[in-house]
C-alpha positions as CSV (number, residue, x, y, z in Angstrom):
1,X,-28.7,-2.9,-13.3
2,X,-28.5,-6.5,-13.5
3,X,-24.5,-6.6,-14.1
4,X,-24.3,-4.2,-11.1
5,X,-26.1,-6.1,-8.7
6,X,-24.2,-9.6,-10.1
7,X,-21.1,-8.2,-9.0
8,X,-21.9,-6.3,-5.4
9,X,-23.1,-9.6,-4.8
10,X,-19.5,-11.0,-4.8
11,X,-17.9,-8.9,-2.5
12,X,-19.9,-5.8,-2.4
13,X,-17.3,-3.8,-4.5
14,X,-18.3,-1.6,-7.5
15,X,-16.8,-1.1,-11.1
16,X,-14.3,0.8,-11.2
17,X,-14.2,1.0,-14.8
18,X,-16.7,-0.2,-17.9
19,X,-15.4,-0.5,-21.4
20,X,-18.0,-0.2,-23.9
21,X,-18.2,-1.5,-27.6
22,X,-19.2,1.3,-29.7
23,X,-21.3,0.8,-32.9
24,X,-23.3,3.7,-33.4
25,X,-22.8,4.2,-30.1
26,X,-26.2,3.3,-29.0
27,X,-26.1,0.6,-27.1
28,X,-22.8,1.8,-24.9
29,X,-24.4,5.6,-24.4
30,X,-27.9,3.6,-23.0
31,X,-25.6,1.7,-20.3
32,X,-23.3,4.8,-19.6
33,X,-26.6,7.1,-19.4
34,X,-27.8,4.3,-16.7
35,X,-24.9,4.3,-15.0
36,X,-24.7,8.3,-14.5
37,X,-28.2,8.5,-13.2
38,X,-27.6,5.4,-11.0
39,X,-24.3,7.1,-9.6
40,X,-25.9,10.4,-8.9
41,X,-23.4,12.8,-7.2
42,X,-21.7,9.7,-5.5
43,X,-18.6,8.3,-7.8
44,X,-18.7,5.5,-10.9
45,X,-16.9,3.7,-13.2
46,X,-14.1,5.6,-15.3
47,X,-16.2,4.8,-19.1
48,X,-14.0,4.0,-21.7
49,X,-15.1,3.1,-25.7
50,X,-13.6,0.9,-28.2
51,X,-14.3,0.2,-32.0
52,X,-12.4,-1.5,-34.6
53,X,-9.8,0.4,-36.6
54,X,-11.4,0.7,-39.8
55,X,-14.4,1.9,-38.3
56,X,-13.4,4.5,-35.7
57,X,-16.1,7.2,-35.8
58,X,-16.8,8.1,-32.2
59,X,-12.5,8.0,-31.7
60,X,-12.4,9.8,-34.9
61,X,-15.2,12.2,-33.5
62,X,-13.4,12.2,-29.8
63,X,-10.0,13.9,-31.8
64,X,-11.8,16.8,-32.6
65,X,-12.2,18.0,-29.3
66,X,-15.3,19.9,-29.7
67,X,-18.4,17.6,-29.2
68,X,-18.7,17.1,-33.3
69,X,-19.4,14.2,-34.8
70,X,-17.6,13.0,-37.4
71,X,-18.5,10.7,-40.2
72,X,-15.9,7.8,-41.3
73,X,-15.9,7.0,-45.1
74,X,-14.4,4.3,-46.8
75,X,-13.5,0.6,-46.1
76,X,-15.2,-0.1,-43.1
77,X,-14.3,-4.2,-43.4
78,X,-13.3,-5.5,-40.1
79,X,-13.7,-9.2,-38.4
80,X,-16.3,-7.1,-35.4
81,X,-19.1,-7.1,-37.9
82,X,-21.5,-5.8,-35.6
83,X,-19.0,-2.9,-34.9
84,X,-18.7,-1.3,-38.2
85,X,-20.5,1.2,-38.4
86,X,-19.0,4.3,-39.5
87,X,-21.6,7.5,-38.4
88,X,-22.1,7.7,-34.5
89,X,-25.7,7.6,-33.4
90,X,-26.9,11.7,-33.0
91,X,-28.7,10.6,-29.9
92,X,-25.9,8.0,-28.5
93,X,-23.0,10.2,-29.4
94,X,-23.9,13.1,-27.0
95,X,-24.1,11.4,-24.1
96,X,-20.6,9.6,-24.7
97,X,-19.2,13.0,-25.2
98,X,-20.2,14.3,-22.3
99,X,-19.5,11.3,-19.9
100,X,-17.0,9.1,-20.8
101,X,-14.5,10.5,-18.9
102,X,-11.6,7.8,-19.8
103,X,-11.2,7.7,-23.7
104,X,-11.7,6.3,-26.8
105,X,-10.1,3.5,-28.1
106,X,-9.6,2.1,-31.5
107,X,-8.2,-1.6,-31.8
108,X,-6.9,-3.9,-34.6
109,X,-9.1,-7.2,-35.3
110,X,-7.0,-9.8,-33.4
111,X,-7.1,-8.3,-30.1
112,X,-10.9,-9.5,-30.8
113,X,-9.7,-12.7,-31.2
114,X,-7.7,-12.4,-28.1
115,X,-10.3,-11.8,-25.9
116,X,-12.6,-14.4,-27.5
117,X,-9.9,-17.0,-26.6
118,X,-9.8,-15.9,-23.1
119,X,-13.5,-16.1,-22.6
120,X,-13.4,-19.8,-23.8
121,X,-11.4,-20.3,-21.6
122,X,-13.1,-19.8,-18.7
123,X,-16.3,-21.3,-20.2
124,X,-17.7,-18.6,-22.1
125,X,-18.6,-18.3,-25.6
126,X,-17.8,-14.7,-26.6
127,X,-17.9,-13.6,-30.5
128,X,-15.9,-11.2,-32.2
129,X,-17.9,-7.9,-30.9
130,X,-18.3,-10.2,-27.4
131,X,-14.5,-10.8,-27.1
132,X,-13.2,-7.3,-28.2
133,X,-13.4,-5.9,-24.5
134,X,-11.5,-8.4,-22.4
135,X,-8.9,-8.6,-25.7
136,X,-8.6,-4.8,-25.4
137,X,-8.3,-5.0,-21.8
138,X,-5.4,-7.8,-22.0
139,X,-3.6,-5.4,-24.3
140,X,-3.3,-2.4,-22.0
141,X,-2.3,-4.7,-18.7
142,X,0.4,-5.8,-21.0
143,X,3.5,-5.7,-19.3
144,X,6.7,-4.2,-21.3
145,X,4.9,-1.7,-23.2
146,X,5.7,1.8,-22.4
147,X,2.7,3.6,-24.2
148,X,0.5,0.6,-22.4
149,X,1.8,1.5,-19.2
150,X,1.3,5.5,-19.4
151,X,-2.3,4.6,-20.0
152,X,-2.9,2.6,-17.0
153,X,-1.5,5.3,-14.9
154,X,-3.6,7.5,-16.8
155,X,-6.4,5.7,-16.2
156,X,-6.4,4.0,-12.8
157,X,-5.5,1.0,-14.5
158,X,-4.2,-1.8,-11.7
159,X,-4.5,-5.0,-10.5
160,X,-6.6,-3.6,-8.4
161,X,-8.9,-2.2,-10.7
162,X,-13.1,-3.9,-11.5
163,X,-13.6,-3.5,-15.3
164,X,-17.1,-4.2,-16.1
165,X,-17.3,-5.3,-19.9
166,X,-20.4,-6.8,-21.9
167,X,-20.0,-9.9,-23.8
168,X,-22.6,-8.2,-26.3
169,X,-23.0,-11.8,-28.5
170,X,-21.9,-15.7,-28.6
171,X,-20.8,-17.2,-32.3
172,X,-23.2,-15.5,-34.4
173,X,-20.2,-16.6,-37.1
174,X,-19.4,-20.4,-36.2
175,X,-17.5,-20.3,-38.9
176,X,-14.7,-17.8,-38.0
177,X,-15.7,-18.6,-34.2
178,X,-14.2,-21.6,-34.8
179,X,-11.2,-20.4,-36.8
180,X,-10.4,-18.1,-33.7
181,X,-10.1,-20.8,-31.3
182,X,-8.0,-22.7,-33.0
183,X,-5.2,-19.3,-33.3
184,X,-2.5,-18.3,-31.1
185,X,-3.2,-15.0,-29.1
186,X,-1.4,-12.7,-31.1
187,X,1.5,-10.8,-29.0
188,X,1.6,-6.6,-28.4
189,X,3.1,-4.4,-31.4
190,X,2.8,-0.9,-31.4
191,X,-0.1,-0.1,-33.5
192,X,-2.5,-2.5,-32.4
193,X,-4.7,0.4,-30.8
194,X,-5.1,3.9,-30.7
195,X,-6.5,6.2,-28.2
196,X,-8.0,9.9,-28.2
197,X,-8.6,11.4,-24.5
198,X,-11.7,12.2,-23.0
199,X,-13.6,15.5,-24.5
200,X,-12.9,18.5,-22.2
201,X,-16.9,19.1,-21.0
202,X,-17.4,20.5,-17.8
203,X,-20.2,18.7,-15.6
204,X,-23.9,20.4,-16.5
205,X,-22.7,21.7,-19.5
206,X,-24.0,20.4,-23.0
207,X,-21.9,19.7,-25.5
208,X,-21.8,21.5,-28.9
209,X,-24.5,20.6,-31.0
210,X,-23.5,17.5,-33.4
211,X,-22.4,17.9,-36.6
212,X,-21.4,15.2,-39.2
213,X,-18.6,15.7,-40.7
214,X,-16.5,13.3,-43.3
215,X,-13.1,12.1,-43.5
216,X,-11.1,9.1,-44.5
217,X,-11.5,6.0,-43.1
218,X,-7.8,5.3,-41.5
219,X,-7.9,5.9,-37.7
């Protein structure tokens, strides 16, 4: 509610689009669940998920295309501690099937470190989960990238566009915090994320019941 009101009070505009870290999926189905009811039949912001790549359950789970959950085994070591988690909430992961209506994204570590960069420099101390959002973001406005590029159409992507994200911590690791700063942004390539559409679930219907089901860690 807060964020809402924070920006309406700069130039009475709404989000257009909210990017939400996924863990669990806990937190980010809370926040989208508010921001359904607070929409009510009037529009909102496209919702879109991101977790690291080695811990890619709810994109793992959007793939199947059926409302399932699915579990991911395996090395789940990434620099967005807070993010690995590898089996999606049961009570989070239904309402991010049924309402984010962007996609699910699954990004590698440094575009983390990307975004934390940018948030220092405009004054804000983001860690790794913090940054991920804004680095994620930089990554799809990247200009020259094809596949970047048919997303943003896809999506409503433009300069135009109000992206609300959540700078979920500061440096709870000063250590690496610091080693962060101190890197270059690292540039595009062509697997530094991944992305699995929005489920196909019409509006007042439930989703399949969720199911856990395993499979190998790799996105």
């Amino acid at each position: 509610d807060e964020a809402l009101e924070q920006m309406k009070a700069l130039d009475g505009a709404s989000p257009t689009h909210v990017l939400l870290q996924v863990g669990v999926g806990s937190m980010a189905g809370a926040v989208l669940g508010y921001l359904v009811e607070a929409a009510g039949d009037g529009p909102r912001a496209k919702a879109l998920t991101l977790e690291p790549e080695n811990a890619a359950c709810a994109f793992k789970s959007a793939l199947r295309g059926d409302g399932e959950m699915e579990t991911v085994a395996g090395d789940l070591e990434t620099m967005i501690a807070g993010l690995a988690c590898g089996e999606p909430s049961a009570l989070g992961w239904p309402i991010l099937a049924k309402h984010v209506d962007g996609g699910f994204f699954w990004m590698k570590d440094g575009l983390a470190g990307n975004g934390m960069r940018s948030m220092k420099a405009e004054g804000v101390e983001a860690g790794e989960c913090g940054g991920a959002g804004l680095g994620l973001l930089g990554r799809l406005m990247a200009q020259g990238c094809d596949r970047a590029e048919e997303l943003r159409k896809k999506l409503g992507l433009d300069e135009k566009s109000r992206v609300l994200i959540f700078n979920t911590e500061g440096a709870t690791d000063p250590e690496n915090y610091k080693k962060q700063l101190a890197l270059p942004d690292v540039p595009p390539t062509a697997s530094d994320f991944g992305f699995a559409p929005a489920l196909p679930v019409a509006d007042g219907e439930q989703p399949p019941a969720a199911k856990r089901l395993r499979c190998g860690a790799e996105p």
